[in-house]
C-alpha positions as a printed Julia matrix, in Angstrom:
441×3 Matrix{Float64}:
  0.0     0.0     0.0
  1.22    3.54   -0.56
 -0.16    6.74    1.06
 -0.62   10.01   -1.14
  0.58   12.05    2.57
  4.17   12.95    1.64
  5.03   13.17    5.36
  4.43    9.64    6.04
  7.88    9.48    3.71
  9.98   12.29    4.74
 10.2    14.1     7.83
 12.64   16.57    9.55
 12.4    16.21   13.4
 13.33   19.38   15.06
 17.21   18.7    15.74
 17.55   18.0    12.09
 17.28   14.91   11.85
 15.71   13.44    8.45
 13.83   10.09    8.67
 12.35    8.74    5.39
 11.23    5.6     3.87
 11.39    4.89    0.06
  7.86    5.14   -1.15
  8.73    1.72   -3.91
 10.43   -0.36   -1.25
  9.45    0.75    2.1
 13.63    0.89    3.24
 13.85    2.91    6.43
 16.49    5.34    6.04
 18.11    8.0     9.01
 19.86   11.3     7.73
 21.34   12.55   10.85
 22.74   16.1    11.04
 27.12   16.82   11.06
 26.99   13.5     9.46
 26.66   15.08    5.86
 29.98   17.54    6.34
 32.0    14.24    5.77
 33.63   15.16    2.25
 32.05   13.8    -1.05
 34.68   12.2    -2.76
 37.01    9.16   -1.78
 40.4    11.2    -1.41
 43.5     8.66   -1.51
 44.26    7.28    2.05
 48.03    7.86    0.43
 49.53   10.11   -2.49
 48.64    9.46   -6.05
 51.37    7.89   -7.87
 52.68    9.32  -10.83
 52.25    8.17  -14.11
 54.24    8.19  -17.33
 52.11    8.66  -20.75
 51.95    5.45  -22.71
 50.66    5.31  -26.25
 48.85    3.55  -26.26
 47.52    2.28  -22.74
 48.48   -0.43  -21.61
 47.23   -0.09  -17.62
 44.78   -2.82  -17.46
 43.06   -5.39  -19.07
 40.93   -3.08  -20.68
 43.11   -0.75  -22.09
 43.9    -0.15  -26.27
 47.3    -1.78  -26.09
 46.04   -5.2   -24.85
 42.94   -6.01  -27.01
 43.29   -9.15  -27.25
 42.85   -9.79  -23.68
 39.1    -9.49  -23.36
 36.65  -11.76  -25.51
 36.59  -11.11  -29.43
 34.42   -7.73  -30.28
 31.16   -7.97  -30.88
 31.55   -4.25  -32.23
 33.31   -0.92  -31.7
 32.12    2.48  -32.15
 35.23    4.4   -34.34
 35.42    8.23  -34.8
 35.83    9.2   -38.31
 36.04   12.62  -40.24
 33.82   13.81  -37.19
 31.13   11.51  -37.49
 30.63    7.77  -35.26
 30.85    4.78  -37.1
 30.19    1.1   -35.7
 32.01   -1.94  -36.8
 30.69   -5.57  -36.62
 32.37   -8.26  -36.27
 36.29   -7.41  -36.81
 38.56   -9.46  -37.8
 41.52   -9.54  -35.42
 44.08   -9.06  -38.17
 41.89   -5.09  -37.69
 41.84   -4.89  -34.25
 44.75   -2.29  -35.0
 43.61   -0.74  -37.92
 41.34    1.79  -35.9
 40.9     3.21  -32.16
 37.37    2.23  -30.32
 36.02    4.65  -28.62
 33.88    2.22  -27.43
 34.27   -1.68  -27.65
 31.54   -4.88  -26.85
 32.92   -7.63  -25.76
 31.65  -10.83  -23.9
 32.54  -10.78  -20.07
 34.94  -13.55  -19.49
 33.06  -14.57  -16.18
 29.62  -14.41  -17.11
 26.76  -14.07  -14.14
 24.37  -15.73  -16.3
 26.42  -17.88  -18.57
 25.28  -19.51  -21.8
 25.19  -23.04  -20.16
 22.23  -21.44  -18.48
 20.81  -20.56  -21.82
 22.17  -23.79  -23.42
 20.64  -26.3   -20.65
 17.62  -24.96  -19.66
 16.01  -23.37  -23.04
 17.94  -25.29  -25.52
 19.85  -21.71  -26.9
 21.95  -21.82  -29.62
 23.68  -19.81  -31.51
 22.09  -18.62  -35.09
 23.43  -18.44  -38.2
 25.13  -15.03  -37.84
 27.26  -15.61  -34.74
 27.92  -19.12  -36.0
 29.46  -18.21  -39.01
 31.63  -15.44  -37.3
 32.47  -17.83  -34.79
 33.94  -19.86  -37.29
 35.36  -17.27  -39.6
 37.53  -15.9   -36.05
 38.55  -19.01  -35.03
 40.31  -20.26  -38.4
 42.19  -17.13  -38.39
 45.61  -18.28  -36.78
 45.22  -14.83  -35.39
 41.86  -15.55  -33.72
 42.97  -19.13  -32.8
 45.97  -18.06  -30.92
 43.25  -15.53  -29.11
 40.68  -17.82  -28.34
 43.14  -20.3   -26.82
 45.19  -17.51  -24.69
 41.58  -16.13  -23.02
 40.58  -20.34  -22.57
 43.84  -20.74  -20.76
 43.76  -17.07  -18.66
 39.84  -17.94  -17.86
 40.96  -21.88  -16.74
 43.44  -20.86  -14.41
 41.58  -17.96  -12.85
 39.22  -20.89  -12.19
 41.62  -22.63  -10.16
 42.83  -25.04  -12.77
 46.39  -26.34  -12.8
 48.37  -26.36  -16.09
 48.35  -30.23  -16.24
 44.66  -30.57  -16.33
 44.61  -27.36  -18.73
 47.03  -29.45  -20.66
 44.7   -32.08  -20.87
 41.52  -30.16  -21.22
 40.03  -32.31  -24.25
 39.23  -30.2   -27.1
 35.43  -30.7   -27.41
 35.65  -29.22  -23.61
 37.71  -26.3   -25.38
 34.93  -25.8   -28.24
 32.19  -25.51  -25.64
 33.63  -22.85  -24.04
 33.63  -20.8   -27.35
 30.07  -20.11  -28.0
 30.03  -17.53  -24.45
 32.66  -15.6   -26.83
 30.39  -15.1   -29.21
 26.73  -15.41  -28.42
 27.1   -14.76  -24.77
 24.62  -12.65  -22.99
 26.5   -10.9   -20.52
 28.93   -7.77  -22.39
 30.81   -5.52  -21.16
 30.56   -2.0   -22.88
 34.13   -0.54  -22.62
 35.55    3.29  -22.95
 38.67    3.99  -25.06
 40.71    5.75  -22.16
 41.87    4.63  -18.75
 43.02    7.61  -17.59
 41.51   11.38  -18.35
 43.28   13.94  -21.36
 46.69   15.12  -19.82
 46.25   12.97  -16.81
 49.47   13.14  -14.97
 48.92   10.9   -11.62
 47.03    7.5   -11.13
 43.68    9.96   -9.87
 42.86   11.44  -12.52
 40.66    8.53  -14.17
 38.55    8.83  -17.1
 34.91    9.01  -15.68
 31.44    9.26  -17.32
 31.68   12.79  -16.04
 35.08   13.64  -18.09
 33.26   12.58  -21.33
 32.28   14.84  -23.47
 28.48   15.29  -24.09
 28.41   13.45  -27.32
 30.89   10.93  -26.54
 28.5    10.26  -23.44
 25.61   10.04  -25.7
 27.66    8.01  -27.96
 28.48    5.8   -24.73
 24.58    5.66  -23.87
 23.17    4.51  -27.91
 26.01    1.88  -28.03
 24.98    0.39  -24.68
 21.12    0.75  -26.44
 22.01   -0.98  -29.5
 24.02   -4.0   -27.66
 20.33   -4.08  -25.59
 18.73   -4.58  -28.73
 20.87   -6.86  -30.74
 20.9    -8.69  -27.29
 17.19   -9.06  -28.2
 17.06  -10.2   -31.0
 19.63  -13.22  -31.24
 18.22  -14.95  -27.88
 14.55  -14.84  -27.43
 14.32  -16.34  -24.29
 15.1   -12.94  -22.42
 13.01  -10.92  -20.39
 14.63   -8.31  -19.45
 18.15   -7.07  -19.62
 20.04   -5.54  -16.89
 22.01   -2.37  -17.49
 24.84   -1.2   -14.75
 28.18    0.55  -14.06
 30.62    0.16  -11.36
 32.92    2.87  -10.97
 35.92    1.7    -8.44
 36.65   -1.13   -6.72
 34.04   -0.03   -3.73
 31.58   -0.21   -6.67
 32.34   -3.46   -7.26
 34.91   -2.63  -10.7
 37.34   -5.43  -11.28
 39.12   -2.17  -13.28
 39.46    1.37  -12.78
 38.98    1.98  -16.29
 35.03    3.21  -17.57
 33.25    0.12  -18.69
 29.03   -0.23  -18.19
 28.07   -4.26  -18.19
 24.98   -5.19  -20.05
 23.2    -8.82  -19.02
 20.41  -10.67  -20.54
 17.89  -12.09  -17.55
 14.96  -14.53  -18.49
 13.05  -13.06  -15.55
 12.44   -9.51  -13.86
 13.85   -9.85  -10.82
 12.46   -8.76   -7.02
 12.77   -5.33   -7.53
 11.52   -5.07  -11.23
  8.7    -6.98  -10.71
  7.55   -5.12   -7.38
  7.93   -1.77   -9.59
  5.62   -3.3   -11.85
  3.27   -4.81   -9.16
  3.43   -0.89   -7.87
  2.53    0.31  -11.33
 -0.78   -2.3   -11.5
 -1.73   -0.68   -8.55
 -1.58    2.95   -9.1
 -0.25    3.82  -13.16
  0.94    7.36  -11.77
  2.49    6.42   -8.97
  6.4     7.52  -10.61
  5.13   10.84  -10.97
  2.93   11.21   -7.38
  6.24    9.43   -5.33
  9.02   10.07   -7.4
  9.33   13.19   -9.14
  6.3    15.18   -7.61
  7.3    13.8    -4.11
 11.19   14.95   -4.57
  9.77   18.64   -5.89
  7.61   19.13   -2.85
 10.84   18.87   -0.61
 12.55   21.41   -3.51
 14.98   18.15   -4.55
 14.37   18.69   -8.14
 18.09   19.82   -9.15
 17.81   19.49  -13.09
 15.82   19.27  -15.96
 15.51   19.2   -19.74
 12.66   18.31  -22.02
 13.26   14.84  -22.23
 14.3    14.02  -18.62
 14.31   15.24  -15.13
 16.62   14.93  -12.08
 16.18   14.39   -8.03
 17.75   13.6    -4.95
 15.8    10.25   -4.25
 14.09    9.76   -0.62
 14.96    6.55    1.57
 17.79    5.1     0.14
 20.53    3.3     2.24
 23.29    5.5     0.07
 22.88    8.88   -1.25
 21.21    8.6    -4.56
 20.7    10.81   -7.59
 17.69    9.54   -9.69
 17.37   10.62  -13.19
 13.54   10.05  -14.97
 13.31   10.26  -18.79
  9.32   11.96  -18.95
  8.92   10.28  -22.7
  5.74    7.83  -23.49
  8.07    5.2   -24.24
  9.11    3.55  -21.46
 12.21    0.95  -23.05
 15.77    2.75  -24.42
 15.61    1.08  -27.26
 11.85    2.38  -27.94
 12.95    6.37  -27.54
 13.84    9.03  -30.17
 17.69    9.96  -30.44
 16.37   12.98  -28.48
 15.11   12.01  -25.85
 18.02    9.35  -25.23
 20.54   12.32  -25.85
 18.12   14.03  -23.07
 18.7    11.35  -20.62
 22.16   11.31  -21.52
 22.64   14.71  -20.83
 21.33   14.88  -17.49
 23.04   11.6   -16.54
 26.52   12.96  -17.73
 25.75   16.42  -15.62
 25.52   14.14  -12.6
 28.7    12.03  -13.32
 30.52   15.19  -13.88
 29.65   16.95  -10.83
 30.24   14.23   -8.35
 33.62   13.86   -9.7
 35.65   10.94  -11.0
 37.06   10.28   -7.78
 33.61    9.14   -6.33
 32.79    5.75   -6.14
 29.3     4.6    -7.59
 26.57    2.59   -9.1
 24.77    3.58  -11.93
 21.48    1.58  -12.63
 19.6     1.42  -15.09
 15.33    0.47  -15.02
 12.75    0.36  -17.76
  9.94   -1.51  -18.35
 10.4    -5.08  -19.36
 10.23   -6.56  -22.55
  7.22   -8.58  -22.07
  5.27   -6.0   -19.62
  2.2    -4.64  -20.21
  1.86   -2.41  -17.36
  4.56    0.92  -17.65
  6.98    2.22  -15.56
  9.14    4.97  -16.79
 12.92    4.95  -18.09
 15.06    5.72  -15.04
 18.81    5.62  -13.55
 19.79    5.91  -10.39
 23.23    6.9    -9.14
 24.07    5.48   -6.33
 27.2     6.84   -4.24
 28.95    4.47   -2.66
 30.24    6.39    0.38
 29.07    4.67    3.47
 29.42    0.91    4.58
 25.78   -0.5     6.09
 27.04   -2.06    9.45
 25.67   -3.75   12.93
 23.01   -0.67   13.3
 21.59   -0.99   10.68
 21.72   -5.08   10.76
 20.3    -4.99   14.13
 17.64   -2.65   13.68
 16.43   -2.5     9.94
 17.2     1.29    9.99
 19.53    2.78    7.65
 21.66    5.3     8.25
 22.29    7.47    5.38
 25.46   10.18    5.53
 23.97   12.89    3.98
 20.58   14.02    4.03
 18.91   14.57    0.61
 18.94   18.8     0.68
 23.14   18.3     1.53
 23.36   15.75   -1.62
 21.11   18.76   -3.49
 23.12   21.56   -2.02
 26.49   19.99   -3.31
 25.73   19.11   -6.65
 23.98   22.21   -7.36
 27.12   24.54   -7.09
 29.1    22.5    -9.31
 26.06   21.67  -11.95
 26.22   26.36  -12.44
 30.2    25.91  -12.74
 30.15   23.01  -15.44
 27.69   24.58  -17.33
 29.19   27.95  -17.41
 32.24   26.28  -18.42
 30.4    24.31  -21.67
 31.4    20.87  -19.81
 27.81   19.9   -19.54
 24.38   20.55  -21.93
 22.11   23.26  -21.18
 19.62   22.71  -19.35
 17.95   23.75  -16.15
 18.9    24.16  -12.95
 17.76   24.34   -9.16
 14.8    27.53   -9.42
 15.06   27.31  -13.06
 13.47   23.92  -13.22
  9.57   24.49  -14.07
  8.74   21.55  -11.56
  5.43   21.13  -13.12
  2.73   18.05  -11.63
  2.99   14.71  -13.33
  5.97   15.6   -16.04
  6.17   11.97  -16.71
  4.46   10.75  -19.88
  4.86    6.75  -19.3
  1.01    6.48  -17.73
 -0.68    8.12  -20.82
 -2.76    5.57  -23.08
């Protein structure tokens, strides 16, 4: 059950203190006050370490140097004469030939791994990803590739090089097919560290994109959702997510998102759904018209609208796209580039030194109730402990006006620097009733 009285979700008790509960999953969340002067980002407990320019990177696993470490590309997103190309299917005698801005790959250690797909709906792969399989892997090139990321992946798994050794080869060829027609990929950025970067800080964020290149970031993410689709049609819904630093949960500190076919909804999907059967407008009445009646609407554009979410165990920056269509891969180039936009603002004033979660919710493929196109940043900055364990109450480091009150600042400064898109800000938003469209027939 919900209740339309605002208060029963947010209230600030008279020495400051700000209790809330979400209104879509009833967490019980504490903001108490001094608690919030605790600085934003994750400084370095010691100095940054230098770092000499290599060209090209070779820092991690991820980097433009090492290529050949990660699963063959599914595709890569190339800048050329000032326009964004994408390339299918190199190759790897072209890996070299031209710099990804973005690359999709499989993810080596799948959370849903095609033996799920394989033994419980019979998956295979079709014709297309067949053929390419077997086009890479008769490449000596693509041979040598496929058996170097077999051996790295066996040994991570504990294996010792006399039973890799004698690993029999049909075991070998069933490992291929999550290298190709997988549905777990990551999405990864060109750069690990940011333009002119001269110590091991200065990372290359979603915030130190440019706009387009963050939009560009955003459609390539859409179109791996969609080709996701339509090559395994046992999926349900896809989950979209970034972890930025290792107290995110990044295996590298270099800008990746992870995309990761489901064939269910998952707890917290389907009781956003369940929410929506009961009342359609209920994003609108406890999300965005809820956050503007406490003046937490920080940023807007005409496609998309931003908040300080209410009740959330970390400080959290929700970002609702207002269009009718309630799937990415349904929207108009606008109004993704207006999600984008607002999205990269956030990223850029929290700072590439902040550790967090961005994640990404939509309407399932096979819904027919709505719920609107949203993301949710959420700042990793405080560690749940025996409190909260013992008493089912969160406590939350800063309340939501201090989250508001320091983004705010630096959201003016970016965008009177041209770092971010126009758009509005703080008393410039119009924080109008019911901006999002999703509930409309």
């Amino acid at each position: 059950m919900f209740s339309r009285n605002y208060n029963a979700y947010y209230n600030v008790m008279p020495d400051g203190t700000v209790k809330q509960v979400n209104p879509f999953t009833h967490t019980e969340v504490w903001a108490v006050p001094g608690r919030g002067n605790k600085p934003l980002v994750n400084h370095h407990q010691t100095p940054p370490n230098p770092i000499q320019p290599h060209h090209p990177e070779d820092h991690c696993s991820f980097c433009r140097s090492r290529y050949f470490e990660v699963p063959p590309e599914k595709a890569r997103l190339v800048l050329r004469d000032g326009r964004y190309e994408t390339l299918t299917h190199l190759p790897p005698g072209q890996y070299n030939d031209t710099t990804a801005e973005f690359r999709r790959t499989g993810n080596l250690f799948e959370i849903v791994t095609i033996d799920y797909w394989k033994k419980n709906y019979s998956y295979r792969l079709n014709q297309r990803l067949t053929e390419w399989r077997d086009r890479y892997i008769a490449d000596p090139r693509g041979e040598q590739h496929i058996d170097d990321i077999i051996h790295y992946k066996l040994v991570q798994s504990g294996r010792t090089e006399e039973e890799i050794h004698k690993k029999e080869v049909f075991d070998k060829l069933k490992m291929l097919d999550a290298f190709f027609g997988g549905c777990h990929e990551l999405i990864i950025a060109r750069a690990h560290f940011a333009e002119g970067a001269t110590d091991d800080s200065q990372l290359r964020s979603s915030g130190t994109l440019s706009v387009e290149e963050h939009y560009q970031y955003f459609r390539f993410t859409i179109d791996a959702m969609r080709d996701m689709l339509g090559y395994n049609r046992y999926i349900r819904y896809i989950s979209v997510f970034q972890n930025w630093l290792k107290q995110a949960g990044a295996s590298f500190d270099h800008l990746h998102k992870q995309v990761c076919g489901l064939d269910e909804w998952g707890a917290s999907i389907s009781g956003q759904i369940q929410l929506v059967r009961e009342e359609p407008n209920i994003f609108n009445e406890l999300g965005v018209n809820l956050s503007a009646q406490y003046n937490l609407v920080f940023a807007e554009n005409d496609c998309a609208v931003a908040c300080v979410g209410i009740g959330h165990r970390y400080p959290t920056v929700k970002i609702y796209s207002k269009s009718y269509f309630a799937r990415p891969h349904e929207q108009s180039e606008e109004e993704v580039r207006g999600m984008s936009n607002l999205v990269h603002a956030c990223h850029a004033a929290l700072g590439a030194q902040l550790s967090c979660n961005e994640e990404w919710y939509y309407t399932p493929f096979d819904a027919v109730y709505k719920m609107p196109w949203h993301i949710l940043l959420r700042l990793r900055v405080n560690v749940p402990a025996g409190f909260e364990g013992g008493t089912g109450i969160h406590i939350n480091p800063m309340t939501p006006v201090d989250l508001r009150d320091k983004i705010v600042p630096k959201l003016y400064q970016l965008r009177n620097e041209g770092k971010i898109a126009n758009m509005a800000l703080a008393e410039e938003c119009s924080v109008v009733p019911n901006p999002l469209k999703y509930y409309l027939k």
